[in-house]
MMTF fields as JSON, N, C-alpha, C and O atoms, coordinates in Angstrom:
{
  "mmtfVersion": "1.0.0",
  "mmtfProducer": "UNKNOWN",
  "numBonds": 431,
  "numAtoms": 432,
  "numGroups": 108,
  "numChains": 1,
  "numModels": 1,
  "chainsPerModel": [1],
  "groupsPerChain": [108],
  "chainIdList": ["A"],
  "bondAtomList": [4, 2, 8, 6, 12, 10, 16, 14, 20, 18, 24, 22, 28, 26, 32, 30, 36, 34, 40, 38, 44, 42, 48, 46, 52, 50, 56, 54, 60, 58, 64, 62, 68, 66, 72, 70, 76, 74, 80, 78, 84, 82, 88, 86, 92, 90, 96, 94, 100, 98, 104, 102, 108, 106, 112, 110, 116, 114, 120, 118, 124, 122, 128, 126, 132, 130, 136, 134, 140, 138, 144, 142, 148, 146, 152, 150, 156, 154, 160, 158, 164, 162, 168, 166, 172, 170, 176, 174, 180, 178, 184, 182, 188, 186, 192, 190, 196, 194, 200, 198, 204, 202, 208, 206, 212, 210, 216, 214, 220, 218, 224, 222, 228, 226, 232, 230, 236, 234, 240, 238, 244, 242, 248, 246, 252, 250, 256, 254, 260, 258, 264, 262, 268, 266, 272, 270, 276, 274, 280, 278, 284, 282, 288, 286, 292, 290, 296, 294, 300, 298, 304, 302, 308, 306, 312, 310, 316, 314, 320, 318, 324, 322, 328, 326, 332, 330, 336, 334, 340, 338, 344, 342, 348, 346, 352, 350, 356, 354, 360, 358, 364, 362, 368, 366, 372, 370, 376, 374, 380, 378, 384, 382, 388, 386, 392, 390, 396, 394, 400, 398, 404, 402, 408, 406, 412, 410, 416, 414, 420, 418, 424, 422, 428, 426],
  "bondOrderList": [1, 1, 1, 1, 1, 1, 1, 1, 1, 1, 1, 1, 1, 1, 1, 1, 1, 1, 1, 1, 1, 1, 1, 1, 1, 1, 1, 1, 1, 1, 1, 1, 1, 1, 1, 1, 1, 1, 1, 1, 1, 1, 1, 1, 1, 1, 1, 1, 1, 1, 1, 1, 1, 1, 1, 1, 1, 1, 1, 1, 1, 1, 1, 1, 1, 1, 1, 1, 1, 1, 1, 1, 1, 1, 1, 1, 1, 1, 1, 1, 1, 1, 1, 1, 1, 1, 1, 1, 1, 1, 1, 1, 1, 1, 1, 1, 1, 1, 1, 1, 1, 1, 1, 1, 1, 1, 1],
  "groupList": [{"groupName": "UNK", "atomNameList": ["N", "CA", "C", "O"], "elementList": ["N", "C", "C", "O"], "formalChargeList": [0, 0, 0, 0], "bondAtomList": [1, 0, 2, 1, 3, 2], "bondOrderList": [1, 1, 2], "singleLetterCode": "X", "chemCompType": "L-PEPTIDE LINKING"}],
  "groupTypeList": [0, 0, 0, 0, 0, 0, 0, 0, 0, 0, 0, 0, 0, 0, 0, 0, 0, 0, 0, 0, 0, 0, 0, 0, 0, 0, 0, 0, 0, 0, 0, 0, 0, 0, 0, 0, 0, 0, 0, 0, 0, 0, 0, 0, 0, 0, 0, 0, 0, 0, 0, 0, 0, 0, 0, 0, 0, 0, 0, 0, 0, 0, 0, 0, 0, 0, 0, 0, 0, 0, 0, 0, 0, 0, 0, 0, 0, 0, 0, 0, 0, 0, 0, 0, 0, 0, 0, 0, 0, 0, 0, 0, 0, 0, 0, 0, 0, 0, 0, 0, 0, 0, 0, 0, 0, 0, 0, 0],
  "groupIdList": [1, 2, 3, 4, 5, 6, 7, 8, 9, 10, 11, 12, 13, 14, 15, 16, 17, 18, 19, 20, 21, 22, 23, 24, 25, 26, 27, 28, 29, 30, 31, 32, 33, 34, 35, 36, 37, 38, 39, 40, 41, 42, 43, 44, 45, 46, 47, 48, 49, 50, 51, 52, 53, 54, 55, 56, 57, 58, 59, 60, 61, 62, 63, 64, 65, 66, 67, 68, 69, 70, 71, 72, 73, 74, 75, 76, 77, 78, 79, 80, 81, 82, 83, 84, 85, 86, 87, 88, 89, 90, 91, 92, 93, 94, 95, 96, 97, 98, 99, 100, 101, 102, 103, 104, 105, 106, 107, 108],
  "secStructList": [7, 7, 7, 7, 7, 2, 2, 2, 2, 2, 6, 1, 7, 1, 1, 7, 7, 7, 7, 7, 7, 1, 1, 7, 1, 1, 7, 7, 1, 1, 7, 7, 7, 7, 7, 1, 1, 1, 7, 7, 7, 7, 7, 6, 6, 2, 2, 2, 2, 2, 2, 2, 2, 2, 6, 6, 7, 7, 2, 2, 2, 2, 2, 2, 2, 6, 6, 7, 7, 6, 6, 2, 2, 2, 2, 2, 2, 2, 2, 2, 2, 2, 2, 2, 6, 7, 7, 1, 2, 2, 2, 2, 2, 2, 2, 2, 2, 2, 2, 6, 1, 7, 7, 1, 6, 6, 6, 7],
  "xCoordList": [75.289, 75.862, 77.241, 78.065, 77.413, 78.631, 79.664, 79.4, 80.646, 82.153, 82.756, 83.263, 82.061, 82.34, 83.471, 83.567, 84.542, 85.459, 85.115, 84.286, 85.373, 84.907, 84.627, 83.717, 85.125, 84.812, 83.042, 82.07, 83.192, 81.741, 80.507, 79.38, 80.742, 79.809, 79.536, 78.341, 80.154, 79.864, 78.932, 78.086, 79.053, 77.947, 78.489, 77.712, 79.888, 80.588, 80.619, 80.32, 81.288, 81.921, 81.024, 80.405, 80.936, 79.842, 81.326, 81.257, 82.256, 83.56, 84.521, 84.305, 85.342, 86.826, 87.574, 87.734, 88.288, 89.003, 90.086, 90.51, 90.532, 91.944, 92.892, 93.435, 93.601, 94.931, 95.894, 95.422, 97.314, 97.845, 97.631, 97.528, 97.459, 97.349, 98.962, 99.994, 98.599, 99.781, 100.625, 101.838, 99.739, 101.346, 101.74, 102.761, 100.577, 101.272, 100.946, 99.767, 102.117, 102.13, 101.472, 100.971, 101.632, 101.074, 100.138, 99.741, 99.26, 98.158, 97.003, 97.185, 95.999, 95.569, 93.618, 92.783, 93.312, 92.095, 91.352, 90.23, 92.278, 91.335, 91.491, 91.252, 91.983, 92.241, 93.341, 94.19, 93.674, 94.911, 95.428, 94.544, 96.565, 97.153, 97.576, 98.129, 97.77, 98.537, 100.0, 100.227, 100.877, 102.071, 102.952, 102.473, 103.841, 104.722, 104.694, 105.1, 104.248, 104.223, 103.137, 103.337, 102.157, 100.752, 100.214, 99.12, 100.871, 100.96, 99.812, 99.715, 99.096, 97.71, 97.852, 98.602, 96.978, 97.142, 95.792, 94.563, 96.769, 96.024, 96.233, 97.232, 95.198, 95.347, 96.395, 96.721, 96.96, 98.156, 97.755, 98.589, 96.405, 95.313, 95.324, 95.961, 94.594, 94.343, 95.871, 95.895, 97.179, 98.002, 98.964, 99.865, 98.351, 98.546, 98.007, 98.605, 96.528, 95.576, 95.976, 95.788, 96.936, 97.108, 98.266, 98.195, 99.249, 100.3, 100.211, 100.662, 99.288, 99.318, 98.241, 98.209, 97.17, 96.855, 97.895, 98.045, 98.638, 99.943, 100.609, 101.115, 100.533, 101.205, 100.687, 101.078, 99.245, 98.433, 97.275, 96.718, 97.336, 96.184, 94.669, 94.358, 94.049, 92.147, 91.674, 92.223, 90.586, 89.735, 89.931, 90.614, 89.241, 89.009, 91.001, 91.226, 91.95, 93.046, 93.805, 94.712, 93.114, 93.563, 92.887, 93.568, 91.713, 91.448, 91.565, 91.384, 92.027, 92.829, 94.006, 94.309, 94.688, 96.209, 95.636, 95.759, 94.953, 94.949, 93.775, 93.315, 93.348, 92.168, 91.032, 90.573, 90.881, 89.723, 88.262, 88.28, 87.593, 86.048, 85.837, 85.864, 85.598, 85.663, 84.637, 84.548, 84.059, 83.475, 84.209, 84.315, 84.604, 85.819, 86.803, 87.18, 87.279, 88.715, 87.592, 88.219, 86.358, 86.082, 85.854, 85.825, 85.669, 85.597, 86.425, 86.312, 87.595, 88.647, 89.62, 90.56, 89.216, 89.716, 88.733, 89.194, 87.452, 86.764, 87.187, 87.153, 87.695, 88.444, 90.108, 90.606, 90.573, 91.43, 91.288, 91.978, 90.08, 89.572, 89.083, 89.447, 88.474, 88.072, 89.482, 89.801, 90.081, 91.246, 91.938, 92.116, 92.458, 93.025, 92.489, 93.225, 91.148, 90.287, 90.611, 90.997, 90.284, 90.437, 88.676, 87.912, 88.562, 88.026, 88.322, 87.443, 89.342, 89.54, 90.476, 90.935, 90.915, 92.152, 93.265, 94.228, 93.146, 94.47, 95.083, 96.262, 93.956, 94.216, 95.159, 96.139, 94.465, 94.59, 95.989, 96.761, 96.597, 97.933, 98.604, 99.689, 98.158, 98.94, 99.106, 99.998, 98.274, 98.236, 99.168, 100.159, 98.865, 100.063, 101.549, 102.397, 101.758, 102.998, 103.44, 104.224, 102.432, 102.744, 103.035, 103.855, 102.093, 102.52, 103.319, 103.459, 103.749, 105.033, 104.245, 104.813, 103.025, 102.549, 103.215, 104.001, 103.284, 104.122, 105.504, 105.948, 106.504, 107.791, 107.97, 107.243, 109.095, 108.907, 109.726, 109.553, 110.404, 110.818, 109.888, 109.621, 109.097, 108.006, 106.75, 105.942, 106.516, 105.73, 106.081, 105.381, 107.538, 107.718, 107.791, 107.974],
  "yCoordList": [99.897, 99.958, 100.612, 100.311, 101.376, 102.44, 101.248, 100.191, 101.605, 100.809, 101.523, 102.463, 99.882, 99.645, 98.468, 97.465, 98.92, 97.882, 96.448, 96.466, 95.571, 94.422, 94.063, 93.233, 94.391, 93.856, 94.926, 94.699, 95.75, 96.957, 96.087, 96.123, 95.285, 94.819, 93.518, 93.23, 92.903, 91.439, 91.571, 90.701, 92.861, 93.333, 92.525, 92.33, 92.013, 91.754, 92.558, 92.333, 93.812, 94.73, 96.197, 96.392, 97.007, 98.061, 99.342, 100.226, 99.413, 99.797, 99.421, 98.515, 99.905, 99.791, 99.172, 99.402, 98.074, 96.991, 97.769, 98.905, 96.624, 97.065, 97.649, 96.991, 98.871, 98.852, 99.767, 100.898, 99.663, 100.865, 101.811, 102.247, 102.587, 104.549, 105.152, 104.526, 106.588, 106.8, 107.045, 106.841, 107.653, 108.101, 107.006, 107.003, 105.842, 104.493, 103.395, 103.177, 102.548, 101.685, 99.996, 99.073, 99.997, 99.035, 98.803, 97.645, 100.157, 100.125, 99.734, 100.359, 98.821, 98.537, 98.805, 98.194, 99.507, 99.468, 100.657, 100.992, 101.384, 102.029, 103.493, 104.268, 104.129, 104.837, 105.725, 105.298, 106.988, 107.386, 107.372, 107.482, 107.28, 107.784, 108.802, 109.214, 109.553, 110.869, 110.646, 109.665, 111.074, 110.957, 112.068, 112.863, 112.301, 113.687, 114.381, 115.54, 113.908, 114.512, 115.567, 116.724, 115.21, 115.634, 116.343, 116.017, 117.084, 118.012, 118.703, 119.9, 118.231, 119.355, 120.537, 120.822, 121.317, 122.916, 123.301, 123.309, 123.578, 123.67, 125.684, 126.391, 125.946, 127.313, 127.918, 126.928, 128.778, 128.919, 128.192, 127.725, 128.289, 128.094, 126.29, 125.405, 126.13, 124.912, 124.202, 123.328, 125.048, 123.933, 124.08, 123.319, 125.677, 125.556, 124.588, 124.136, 124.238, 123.406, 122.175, 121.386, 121.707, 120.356, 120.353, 119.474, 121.149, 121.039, 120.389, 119.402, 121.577, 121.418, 120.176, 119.52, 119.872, 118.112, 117.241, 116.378, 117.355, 116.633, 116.383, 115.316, 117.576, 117.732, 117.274, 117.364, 116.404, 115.828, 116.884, 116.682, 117.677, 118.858, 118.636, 118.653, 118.456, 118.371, 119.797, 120.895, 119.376, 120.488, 121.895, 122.918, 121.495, 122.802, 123.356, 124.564, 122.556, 123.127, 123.917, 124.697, 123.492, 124.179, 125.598, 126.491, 125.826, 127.077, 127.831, 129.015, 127.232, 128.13, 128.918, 130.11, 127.603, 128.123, 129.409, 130.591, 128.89, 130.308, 131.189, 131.879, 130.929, 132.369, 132.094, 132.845, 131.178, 130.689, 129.686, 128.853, 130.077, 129.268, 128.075, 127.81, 127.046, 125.524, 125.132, 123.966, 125.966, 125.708, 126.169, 125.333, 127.053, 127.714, 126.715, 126.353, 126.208, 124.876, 123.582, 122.644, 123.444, 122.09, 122.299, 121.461, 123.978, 124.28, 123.506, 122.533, 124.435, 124.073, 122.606, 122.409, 121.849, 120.693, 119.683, 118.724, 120.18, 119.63, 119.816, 119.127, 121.074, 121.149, 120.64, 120.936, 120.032, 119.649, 118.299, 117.65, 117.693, 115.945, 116.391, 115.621, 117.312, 117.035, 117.273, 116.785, 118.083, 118.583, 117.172, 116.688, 116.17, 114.983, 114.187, 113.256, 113.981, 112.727, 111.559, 110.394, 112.384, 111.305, 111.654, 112.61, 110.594, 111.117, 111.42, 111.668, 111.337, 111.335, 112.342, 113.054, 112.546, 113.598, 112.298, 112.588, 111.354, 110.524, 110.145, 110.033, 109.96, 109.531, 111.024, 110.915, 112.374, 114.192, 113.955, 114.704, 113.448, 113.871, 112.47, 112.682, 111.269, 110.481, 111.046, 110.772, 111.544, 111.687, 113.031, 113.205, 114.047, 115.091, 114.532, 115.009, 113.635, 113.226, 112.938, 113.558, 111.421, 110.707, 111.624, 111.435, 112.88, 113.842, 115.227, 116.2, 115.007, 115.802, 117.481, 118.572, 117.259, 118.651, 118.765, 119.708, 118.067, 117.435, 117.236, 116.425, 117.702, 117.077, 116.411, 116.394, 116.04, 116.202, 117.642, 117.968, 118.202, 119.443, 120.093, 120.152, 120.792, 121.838, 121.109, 121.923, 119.792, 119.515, 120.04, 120.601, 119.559, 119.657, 121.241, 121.631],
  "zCoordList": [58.35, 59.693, 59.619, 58.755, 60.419, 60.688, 61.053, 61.626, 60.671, 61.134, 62.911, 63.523, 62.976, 64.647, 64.829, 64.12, 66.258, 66.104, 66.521, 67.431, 66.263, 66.478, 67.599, 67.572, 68.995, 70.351, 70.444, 71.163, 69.687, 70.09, 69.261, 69.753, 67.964, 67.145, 67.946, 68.003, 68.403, 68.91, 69.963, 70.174, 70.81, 71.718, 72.976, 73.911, 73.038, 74.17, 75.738, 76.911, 74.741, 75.667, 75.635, 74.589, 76.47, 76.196, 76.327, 75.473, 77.066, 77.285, 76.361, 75.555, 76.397, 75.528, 76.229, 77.427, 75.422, 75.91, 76.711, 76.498, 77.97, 78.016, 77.661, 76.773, 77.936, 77.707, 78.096, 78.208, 78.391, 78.677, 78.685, 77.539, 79.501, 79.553, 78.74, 78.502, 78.483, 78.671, 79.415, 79.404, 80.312, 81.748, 82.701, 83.388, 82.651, 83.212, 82.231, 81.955, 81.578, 80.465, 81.337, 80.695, 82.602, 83.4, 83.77, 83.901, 84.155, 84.162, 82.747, 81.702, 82.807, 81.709, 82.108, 81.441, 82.931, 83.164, 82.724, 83.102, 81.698, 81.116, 81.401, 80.475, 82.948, 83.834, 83.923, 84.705, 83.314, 83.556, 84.669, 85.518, 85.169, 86.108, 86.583, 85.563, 87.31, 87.53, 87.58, 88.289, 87.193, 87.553, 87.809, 88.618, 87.466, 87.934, 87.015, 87.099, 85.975, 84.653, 84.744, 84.374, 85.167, 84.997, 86.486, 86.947, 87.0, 87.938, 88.351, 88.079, 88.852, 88.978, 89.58, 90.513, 88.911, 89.608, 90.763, 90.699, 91.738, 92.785, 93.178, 93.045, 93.539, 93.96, 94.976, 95.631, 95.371, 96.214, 97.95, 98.726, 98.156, 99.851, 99.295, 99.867, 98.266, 98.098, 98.955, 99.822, 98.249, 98.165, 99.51, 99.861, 100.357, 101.943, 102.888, 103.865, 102.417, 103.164, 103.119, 104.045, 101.363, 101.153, 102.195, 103.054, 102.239, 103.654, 105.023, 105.605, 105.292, 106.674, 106.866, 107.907, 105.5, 105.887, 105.807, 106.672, 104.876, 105.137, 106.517, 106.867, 107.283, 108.759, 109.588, 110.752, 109.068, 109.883, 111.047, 112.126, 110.367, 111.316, 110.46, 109.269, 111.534, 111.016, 110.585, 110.497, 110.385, 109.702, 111.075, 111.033, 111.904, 112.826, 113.135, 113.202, 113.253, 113.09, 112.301, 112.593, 110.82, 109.967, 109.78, 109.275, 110.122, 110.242, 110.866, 110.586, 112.285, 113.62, 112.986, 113.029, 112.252, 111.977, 111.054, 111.377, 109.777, 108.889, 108.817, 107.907, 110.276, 110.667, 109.429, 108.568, 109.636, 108.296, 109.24, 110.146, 108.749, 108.783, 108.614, 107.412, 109.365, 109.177, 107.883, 107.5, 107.407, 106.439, 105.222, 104.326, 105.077, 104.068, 103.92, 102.805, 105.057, 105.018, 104.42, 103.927, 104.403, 103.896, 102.33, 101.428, 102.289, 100.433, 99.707, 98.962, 100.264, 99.993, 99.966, 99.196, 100.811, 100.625, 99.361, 98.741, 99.251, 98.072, 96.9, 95.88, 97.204, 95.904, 95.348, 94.262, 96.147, 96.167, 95.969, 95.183, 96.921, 96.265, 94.606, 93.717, 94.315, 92.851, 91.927, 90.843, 92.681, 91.263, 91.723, 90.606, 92.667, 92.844, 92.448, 92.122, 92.223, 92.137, 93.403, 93.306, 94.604, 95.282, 96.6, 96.471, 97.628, 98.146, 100.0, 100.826, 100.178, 101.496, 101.859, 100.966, 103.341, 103.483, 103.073, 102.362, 103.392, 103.188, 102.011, 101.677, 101.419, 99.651, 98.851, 98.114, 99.301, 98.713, 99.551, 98.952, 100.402, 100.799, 100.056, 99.515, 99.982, 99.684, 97.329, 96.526, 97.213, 95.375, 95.724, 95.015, 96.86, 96.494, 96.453, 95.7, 97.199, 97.295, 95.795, 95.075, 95.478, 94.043, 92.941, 92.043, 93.147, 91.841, 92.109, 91.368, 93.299, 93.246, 94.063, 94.008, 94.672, 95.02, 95.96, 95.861, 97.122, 98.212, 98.47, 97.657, 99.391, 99.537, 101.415, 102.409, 101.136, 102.695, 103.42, 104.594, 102.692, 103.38, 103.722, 104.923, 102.754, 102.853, 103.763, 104.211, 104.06, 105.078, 106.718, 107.562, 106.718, 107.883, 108.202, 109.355]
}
């Protein structure tokens, strides 16, 4: 038998125990966090669209403003839940903030 760590041999745990991440030492579930450190890169549109959701404008607004296809603005915001890992417009404006994509100058 291959050298397994002891919580994996007891057949307890099927996951890895608890413990600090690195970019949050509090968090213990296993889960990195995003932090400011870890900046995701969003495309130059991605990170217009993340704006003006910030500014609180819906889907069909945001494509008024940038002469875009309500289907083109929902590409694009998918891609912005996957590069965030989140799934909502609220969560993609509240993680731009946390990691710094976001200010409040450039919203307003």
């Amino acid at each position: 038998m291959r050298h397994l760590p002891q919580w994996r041999r007891a057949g307890q745990a099927t996951q890895t125990p608890a413990r600090p991440t690195e970019t949050n030492p509090d968090r213990t579930d296993g889960v990195p966090a995003m932090s400011r450190h870890d900046i995701p890169v969003l495309t130059p549109r991605q990170h217009e669209i993340l704006t003006l959701m910030a500014r609180g404008l819906t889907t069909p607004e945001i494509a008024g403003e940038l002469v875009l296809g309500r289907d083109t603005v929902r590409t694009h915001q998918q891609g912005i839940y996957r590069t965030l890992d989140v799934h909502t417009a609220p969560a993609a404006v509240a993680a731009g903030y946390r990691v710094g994509l976001l200010d409040d100058h450039a919203v307003r």
